[in-house]
Every structure is written in structure tokens, then in C-alpha cells.
ZAMARGU-4260 file (C-alpha; in steps of 0.2 Angstrom, whole numbers, plus 5000, padded with zeros to 4 digits):
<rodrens>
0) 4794/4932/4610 | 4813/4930/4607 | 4826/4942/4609 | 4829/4941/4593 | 4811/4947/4589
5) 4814/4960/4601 | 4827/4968/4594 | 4822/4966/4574 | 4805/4975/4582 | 4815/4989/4592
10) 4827/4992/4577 | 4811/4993/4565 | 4802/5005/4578 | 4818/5015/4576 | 4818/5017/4557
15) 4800/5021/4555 | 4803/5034/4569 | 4820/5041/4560 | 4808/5041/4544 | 4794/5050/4553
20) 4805/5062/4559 | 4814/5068/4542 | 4814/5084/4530 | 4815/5089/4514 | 4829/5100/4509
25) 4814/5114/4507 | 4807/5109/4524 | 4826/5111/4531 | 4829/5126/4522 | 4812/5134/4531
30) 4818/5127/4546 | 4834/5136/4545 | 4826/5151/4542 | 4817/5151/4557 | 4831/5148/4567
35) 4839/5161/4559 | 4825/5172/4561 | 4824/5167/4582 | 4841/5170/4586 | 4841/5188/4580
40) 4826/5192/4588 | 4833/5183/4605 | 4849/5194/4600 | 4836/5208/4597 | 4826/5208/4613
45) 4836/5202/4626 | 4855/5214/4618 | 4849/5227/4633 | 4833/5218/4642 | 4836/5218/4661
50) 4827/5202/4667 | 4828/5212/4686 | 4821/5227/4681 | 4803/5231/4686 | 4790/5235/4671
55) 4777/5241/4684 | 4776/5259/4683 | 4779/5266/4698 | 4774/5286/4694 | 4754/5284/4697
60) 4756/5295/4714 | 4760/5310/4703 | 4744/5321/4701 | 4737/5317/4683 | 4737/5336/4674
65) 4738/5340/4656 | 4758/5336/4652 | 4756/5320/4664 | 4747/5307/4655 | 4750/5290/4663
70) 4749/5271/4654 | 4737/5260/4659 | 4739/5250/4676 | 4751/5236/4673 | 4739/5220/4674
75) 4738/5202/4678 | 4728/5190/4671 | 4727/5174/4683 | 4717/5157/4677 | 4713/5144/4689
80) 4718/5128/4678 | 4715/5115/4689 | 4709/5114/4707 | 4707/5094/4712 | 4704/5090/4730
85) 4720/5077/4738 | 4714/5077/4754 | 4709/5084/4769 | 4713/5085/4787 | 4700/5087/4799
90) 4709/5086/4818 | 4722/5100/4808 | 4709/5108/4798 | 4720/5108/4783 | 4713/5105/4764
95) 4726/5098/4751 | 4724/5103/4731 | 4734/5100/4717 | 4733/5120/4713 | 4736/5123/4695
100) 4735/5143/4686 | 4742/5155/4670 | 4749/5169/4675 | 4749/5183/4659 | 4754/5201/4659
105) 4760/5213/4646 | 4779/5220/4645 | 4781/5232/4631 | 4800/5230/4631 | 4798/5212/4623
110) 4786/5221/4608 | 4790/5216/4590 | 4785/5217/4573 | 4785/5200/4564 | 4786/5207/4548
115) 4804/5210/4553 | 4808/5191/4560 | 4801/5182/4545 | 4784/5180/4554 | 4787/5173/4569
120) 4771/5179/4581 | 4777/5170/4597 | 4791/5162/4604 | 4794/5151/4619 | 4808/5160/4632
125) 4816/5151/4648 | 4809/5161/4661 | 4827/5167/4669 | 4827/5178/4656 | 4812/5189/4659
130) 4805/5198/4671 | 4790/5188/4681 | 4778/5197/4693 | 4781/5191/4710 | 4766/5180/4716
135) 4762/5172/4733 | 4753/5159/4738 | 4747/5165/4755 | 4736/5159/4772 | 4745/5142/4767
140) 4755/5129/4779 | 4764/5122/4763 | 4766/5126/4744 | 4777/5114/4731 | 4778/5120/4716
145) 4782/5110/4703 | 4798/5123/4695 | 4814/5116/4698 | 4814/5100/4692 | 4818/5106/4676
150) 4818/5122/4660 | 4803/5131/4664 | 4796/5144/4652 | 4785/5156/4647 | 4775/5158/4630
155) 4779/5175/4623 | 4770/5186/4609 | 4773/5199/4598 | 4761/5213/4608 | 4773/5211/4623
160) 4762/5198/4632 | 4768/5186/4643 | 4760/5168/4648 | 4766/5155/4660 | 4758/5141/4669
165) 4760/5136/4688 | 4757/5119/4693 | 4758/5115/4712 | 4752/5104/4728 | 4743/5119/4742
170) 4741/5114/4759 | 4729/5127/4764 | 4722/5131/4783 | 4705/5134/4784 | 4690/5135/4797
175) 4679/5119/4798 | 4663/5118/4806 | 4660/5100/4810 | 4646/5100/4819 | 4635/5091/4806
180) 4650/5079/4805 | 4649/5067/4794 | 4635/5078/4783 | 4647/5092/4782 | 4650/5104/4769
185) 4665/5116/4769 | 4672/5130/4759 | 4690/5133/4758 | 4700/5145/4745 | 4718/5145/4738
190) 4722/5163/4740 | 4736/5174/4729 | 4744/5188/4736 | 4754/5202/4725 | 4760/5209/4740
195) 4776/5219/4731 | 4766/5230/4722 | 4754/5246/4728 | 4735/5245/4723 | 4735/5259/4713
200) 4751/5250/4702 | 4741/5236/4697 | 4723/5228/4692 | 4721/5211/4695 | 4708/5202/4682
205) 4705/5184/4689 | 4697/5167/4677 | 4692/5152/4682 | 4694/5143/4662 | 4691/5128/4655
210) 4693/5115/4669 | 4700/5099/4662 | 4685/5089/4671 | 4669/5093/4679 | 4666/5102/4694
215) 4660/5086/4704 | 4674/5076/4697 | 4687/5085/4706 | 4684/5079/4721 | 4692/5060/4728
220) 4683/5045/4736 | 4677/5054/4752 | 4674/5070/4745 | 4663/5079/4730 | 4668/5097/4726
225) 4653/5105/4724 | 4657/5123/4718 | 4672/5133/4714 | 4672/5149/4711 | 4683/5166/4711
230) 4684/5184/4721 | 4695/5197/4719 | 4695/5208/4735 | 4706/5223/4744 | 4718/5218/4759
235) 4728/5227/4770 | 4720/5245/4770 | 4716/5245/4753 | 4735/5242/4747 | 4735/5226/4737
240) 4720/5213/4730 | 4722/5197/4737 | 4713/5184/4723 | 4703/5170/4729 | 4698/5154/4722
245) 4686/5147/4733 | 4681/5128/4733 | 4665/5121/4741 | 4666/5102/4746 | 4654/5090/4756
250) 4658/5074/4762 | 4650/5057/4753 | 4644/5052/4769 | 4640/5033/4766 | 4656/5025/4776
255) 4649/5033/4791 | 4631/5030/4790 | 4634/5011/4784 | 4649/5007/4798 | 4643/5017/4811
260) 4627/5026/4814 | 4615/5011/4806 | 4627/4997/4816 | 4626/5011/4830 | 4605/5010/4828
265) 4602/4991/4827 | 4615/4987/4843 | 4606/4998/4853 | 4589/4993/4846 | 4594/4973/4851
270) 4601/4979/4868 | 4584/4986/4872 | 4575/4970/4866 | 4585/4959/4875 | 4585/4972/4891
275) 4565/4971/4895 | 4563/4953/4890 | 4565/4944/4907 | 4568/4956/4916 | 4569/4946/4933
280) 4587/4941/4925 | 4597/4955/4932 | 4613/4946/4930 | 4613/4944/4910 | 4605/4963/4909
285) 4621/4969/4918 | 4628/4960/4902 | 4620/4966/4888 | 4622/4983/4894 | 4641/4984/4898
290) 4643/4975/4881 | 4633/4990/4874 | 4640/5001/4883 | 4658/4997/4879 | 4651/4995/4858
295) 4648/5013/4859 | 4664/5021/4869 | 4673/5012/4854 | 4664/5021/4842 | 4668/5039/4853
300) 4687/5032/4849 | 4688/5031/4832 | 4678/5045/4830 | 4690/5056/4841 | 4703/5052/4831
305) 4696/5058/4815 | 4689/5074/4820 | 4697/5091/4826 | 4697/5096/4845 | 4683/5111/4845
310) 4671/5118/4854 | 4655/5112/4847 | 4653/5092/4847 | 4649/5086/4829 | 4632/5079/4826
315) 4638/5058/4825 | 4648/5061/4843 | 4631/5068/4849 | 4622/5053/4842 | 4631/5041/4848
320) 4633/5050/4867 | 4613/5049/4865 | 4613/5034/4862 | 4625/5028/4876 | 4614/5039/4888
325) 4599/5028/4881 | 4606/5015/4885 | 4612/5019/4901 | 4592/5023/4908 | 4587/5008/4899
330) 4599/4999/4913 | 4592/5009/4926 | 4572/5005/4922 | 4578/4988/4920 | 4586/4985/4937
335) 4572/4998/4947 | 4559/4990/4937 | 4555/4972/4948 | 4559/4983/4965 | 4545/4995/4958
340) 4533/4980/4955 | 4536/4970/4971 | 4533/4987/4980 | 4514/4989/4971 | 4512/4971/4976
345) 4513/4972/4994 | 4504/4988/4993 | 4488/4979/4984 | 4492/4965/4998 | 4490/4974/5010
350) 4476/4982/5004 | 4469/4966/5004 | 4467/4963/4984 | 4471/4947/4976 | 4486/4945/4964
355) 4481/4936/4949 | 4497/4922/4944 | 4507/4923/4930 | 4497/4911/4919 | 4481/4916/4927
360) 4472/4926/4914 | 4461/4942/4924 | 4441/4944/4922 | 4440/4962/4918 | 4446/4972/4904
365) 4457/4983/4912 | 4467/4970/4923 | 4468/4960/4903 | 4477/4975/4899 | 4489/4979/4911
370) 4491/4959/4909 | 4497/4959/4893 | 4502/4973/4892 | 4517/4973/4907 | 4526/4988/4910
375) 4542/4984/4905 | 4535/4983/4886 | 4530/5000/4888 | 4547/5006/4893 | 4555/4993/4880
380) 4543/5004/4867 | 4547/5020/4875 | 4567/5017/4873 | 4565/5011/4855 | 4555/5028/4849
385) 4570/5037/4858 | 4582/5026/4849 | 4572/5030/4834 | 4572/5048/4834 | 4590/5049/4839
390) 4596/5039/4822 | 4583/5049/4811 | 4586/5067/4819 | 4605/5065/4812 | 4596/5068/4796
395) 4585/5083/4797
</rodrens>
């Protein structure tokens, strides 16, 4: 397309936009009226509103009798909006959400009638000019909130309520039981603290809405958020309410399972193959097994990296300990093994029994089995059921 083209199409776009955007002269005249209408009731409300005066009442301490009659508790209406996993950090144990809510109260100083104001039921107010209820985001190592960058402001109604919405990115710090690493579920809550006011100035109702996406959608590639759900619950001797929204996550555990426990199985499982076949051949067992054994101390790297310094050794660090100590006693059969063997020989020797050769097939049934049958496969099948139960055990 020419520039030509470009510019007849940008200038046609800006004329059907100019023509979209036009009024009749009633329309204006309505128009007017509103505006009219909404700057006398800014003049009317905010003439001798004090945006840092407090509308908490403050008098609840004085004994209720029958000339003191007390309003209702001043109270907060917080609705989770949205609650999306970012990420999370195990060796920190630190969970990331983009931490979303509406806040709504009740200030009967910004109360009036719309009759008098042509109608109008609501109105949208920057929010320096009112008074907000302090509200922090607590047990946290960061919080951005997304209120600088430009004009905020708050929905306003007739009755005196107040709305606005918070939108954030929480870094929360929480405790993480790896041990069933990388089958492990965790539950972490974004907590908020009105820590101003007393208890008894105050009721806190807490909603969890209409999330934009399902539960299990909220989650990202390596997690799926399982539940969320809301508390309300007394903190510092019963003094203020500390509102919780808790979110339940478990790992999608296939990178693991697919790149390092099933890898994990099958090296061990040829190592031990290879160990017990031949076994005179000391020199390429000594080979296999340091390759093995350096295979899995890789696997402890990595997985050292990724996972937080406690007490209790998560489940895939055991598993692949296990399976390096496998490994390990596999070595050992295999280089005591033909010392064990030549040792029985000289004792039926010297006792004077005849040792059948290698391609000499034995008579009895029993000497057939024990033919067949050598001892190192029975340590190679012992090994393997071990390496077995080692894999499968991660997943009971």
C-alpha cells in the first residue's frame, strides 16, 4: 500500500470517528446539564469536606445507656478481583501474584439526594479528594501497586458509599513443605491489615467475586492453583482483623518426572544390566559405575539449586540419593562377587568335588540350576526390584 492509501485511509478513519463522536444540539444541551449539575454537586460536597478527617467513629468505648445510642460500626467491604499465580520461589520461599481487590465503605458526609442534581446517582471522584481507609498489605517482602502512574479514582454514590479497585504485583513469604518435591502442594495467602483502626471501630466483610477466569486457569506453566479461598480472623489480642485470601497451588510435575526421575530409572536400570553381565571384567564395571555415579551427582546439582535449604530432604533428592546408593552396592557385589566364587571353588576343591566347566552342562537338577542360574543374576534381579521400588515409591 502506498502512502498515499495510507493517509486517504487514516484521514477517512478520522472522519468517521469525528462522526461517531458528534451530538445533537438536544444531546448537547443534556450534556450541559449534567455538567452543570456535576459541578454544583462537586462545589456542594467537597465546599467544607476534609479529605483528612477520619469518618471512623471513634466513641464506641463509651458505655451504651439510654441517651448514648451509637451508629453502626464503620465497615469495609474487600473483594478479591483477581488472584493469578507469577511465580514462585522455592530456595526463598516466596510466592508472586498479580493481587487485584475493591475496597467499599460508607461516608455519610458525601450523601445526596439526586433529585436535587438533575439525577445524577453516582459520580466518579479523583481519589485526593476523599477520605480512603488505610489498608496494608502485610507478611509481604514486596507490594507495587499500580497507583501512581496516573488519576486514580473512586466510584461514588448517592447513599454515601465509596468504591475503588487496587490492582498490584505481591511478593508474599510463606512456609513450604518440599518434602514431596516435585509432587508438592502449597498454600499461601495474601493478607490485609487495617492496623489504624481498633476492633471495636470496625467490621470487616470479605468476597471473593466473580473471577475473570476459572480457578485452575490462574495458575502458569509449572503451577495449577487449585483453590482460593477467604478468612477473616482476629490479630494482635483481639485489636484488629487481619483478612486473608488464601491460594492452594500444586505443581504440574511432568518436567521432573519426564527429565529426571524416568531418565533417573532407566540409567540406573542399564548400569545394573551392564554391571552383572561379565562380571570377570572388572576394569569396564569400574566404568559404568563412575559414569553412573557422576549421572546422578549431576542430578543432586541441579536439583540443589532449585529447591530451598531445609531440614527435611524432599522426596526426588531421596530418590536419587537411593538410587546412587544402589548403585553404589551394585559395585560392590560386582567386585566381591568373583573373589566370593573363587573362594567356594577351592573350598569344593579341596573337598575333593569336581567343578563342572563352563560349557559343561551338570547331570542333576539342582547343579542345572545353580548353572543357569549364576549368582550374579540373582543380584542383577535383586538391584533391579530395588531400583523398581525406588522409582514407583515416589508416587504413593
Amino acid at each position: 500500500m502506498s502512502r498515499i492509501h495510507i493517509i486517504i485511509s487514516c484521514f477517512a478513519l478520522f472522519l468517521s470517528t469525528t462522526d461517531s463522536q458528534s451530538m445533537s444540539a438536544e444531546q448537547m444541551a443534556n450534556y450541559k446539564r449534567f455538567l452543570a449539575n456535576q459541578e454544583k454537586l462537586f462545589d456542594k460536597l467537597f465546599k467544607t469536606y476534609d479529605p483528612g478527617q477520619n469518618a471512623v467513629y471513634t466513641l464506641y468505648h463509651l458505655p451504651e445507656s439510654n441517651v448514648t445510642i451509637h451508629p453502626p460500626r464503620f465497615e469495609i467491604v474487600v473483594q478479591l478481583s483477581m488472584l493469578k499465580l507469577v511465580e514462585v520461589v522455592e530456595p526463598e520461599e516466596k510466592a508472586t501474584f498479580l493481587f487485584d481487590y475493591q475496597s467499599n465503605w460508607y461516608d455519610p458526609r458525601l450523601s445526596w439526594d439526586p433529585e436535587d442534581y438533575g439525577g445524577i446517582n453516582h459520580i466518579y471522584v479523583p481519589r485526593s479528594r476523599v477520605w480512603i481507609p488505610e489498608t496494608t498489605i502485610v507478611d509481604c517482602s514486596e507490594v507495587k501497586v499500580f497507583d501512581n502512574e496516573y488519576t486514580r479514582y473512586v466510584w461514588l454514590h448517592s447513599n454515601g458509599s465509596i468504591g475503588m479497585y487496587t490492582a498490584s504485583v505481591t511478593s508474599v513469604v510463606c512456609q513450604m513443605d518440599i518434602y514431596n518435591f516435585p509432587l508438592d502442594k502449597h498454600t499461601c495467602s495474601v493478607n490485609i491489615l487495617f492496623n489504624t483502626y481498633l476492633m471495636t471501630e470496625y467490621l470487616i466483610t470479605g468476597q471473593t467475586g466473580t473471577l475473570p477466569r476459572p480457578v485452575h486457569m490462574l495458575g502458569n506453566g509449572e503451577w495449577q492453583m487449585n483453590s482460593i479461598q477467604m478468612s477473616i480472623e482476629p490479630v494482635v489480642d483481639n485489636m484488629t482483623y487481619l483478612t486473608r485470601f488464601e491460594a492452594t497451588f500444586q505443581r504440574n510435575p511432568g518436567f521432573y518426572v519426564v527429565l529426571v526421575m524416568i531418565p533417573a530409572y532407566f540409567i540406573n536400570f542399564l548400569s545394573i544390566v551392564a554391571l552383572f553381565t561379565d562380571i570377570d571384567n572388572r576394569n569396564e564395571k569400574f566404568t559404568v559405575a563412575m559414569t553412573n555415579i557422576m549421572s546422578m551427582s549431576f542430578i543432586l546439582v541441579i536439583l540443589a539449586e532449585d529447591l530451598p535449604k531445609t531440614k527435611n530432604l524432599p522426596i526426588l533428592a531421596i530418590y536419587t540419593v537411593t538410587s546412587l546408593a544402589i548403585m553404589l552396592f551394585s559395585l560392590v557385589a560386582v567386585i566381591l562377587l568373583p573373589k566370593l566364587k573363587l573362594y567356594y571353588a577351592n573350598r569344593r576343591l579341596s573337598r575333593g568335588e569336581k567343578i563342572p566347566k563352563n560349557d559343561e552342562v551338570p547331570r542333576t537338577c539342582w547343579e542345572r540350576i545353580k548353572f543357569y542360574f549364576k549368582v550374579e543374576y540373582v543380584f542383577m534381579a535383586v538391584f533391579q526390584i530395588a531400583n523398581f521400588v525406588n522409582f514407583v515409591i515416589i508416587f504413593v
